[in-house]
N, C-alpha and C positions, 0 to 999 in steps of 0.2 A: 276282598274278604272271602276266606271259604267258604265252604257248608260248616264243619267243624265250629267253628269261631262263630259264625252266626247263631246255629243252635243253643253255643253255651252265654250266647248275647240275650236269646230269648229266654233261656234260665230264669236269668236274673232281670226281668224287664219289668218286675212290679214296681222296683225304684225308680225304674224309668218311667212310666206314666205317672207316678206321684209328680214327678220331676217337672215334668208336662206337664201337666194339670195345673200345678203350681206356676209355670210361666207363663200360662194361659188366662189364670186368675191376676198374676200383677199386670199385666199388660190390659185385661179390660178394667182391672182396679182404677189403673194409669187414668183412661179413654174416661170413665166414670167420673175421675178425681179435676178434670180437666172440666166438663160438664159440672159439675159443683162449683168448682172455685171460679169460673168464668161471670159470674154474677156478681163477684165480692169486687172493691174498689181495687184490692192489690192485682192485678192481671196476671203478671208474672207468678202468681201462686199455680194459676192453671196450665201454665207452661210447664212450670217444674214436676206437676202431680204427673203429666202427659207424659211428660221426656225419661222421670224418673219410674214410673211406671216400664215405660218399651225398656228402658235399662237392664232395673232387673229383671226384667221375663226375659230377655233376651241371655243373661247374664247365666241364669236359671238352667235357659234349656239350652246354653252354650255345654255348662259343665254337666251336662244327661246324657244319657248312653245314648238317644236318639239325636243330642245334639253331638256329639263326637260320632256317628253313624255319619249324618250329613255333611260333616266337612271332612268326612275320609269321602263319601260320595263326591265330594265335590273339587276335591285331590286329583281321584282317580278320573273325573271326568275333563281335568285340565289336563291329563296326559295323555288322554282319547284324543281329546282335540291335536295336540298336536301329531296327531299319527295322520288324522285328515287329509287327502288330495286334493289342495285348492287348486283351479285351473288359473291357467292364466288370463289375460284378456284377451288374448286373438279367439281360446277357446271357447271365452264367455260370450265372446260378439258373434262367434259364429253358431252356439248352441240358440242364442236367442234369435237369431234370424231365422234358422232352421223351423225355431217353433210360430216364429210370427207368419211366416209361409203357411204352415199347414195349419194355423187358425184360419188363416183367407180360404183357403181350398176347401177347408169343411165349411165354414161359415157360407161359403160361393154355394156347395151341395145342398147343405140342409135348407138353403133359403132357395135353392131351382127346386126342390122334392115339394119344400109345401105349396110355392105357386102349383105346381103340378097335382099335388093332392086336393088343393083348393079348387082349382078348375075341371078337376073330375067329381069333384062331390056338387058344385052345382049345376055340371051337365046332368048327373043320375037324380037329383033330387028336383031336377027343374027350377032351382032358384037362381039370380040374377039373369043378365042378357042375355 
């Protein structure tokens, strides 16, 4: 999406937060409706309050400018993806070995540095043997 097309998106984006608002209200109406009816004998009342509730909100902010925002976002991030350099597996076996090497090597230093810090702090401060 351009700059262009974006600015004239945010124009008009007061229908959009109504739009919003309102799917955000059935969907906790839903959560709410589920919570109510879960006490009554019929159970399946609060399934339906639940499922029909996430429905329309979803329904709601599908046909809103932020929900057709999000599934252009999420278009354009399935065609990112396939632009991706996945490596292969000789190069994935040999980047992780790479890295589990130089965890040992640091891991080997920081742990000779603190014995070493350790046994000069209590040469100077005269604590232990």
């Amino acid at each position: 999406m351009n700059d262009e097309a974006k600015q004239a998106a945010t124009a008009s984006g007061g229908s959009g937060t109504v739009q919003l608002i309102a799917a955000i209200i059935l969907v906790v109406g839903g959560v709410v409706g589920y919570y109510l009816f879960k006490s009554r004998p019929e159970a399946w009342l609060s399934w339906v309050a639940l499922f029909g509730g996430l429905l329309l909100g979803g329904l709601v902010f599908a046909f809103s400018s932020n929900g057709r925002d999000f599934w252009q976002f999420f278009l354009e991030s399935r065609v990112e993806l396939r632009k991706v350099f996945w490596p292969n597996r000789n190069e994935t076996m040999t980047t992780t070995l790479v890295v589990l090497v130089f965890v040992v090597i640091a891991s080997t230093f920081f742990w000779l540095l603190d014995l070493l810090l350790a046994s000069a702090t209590r040469f100077f401060t005269g604590q232990g043997s």
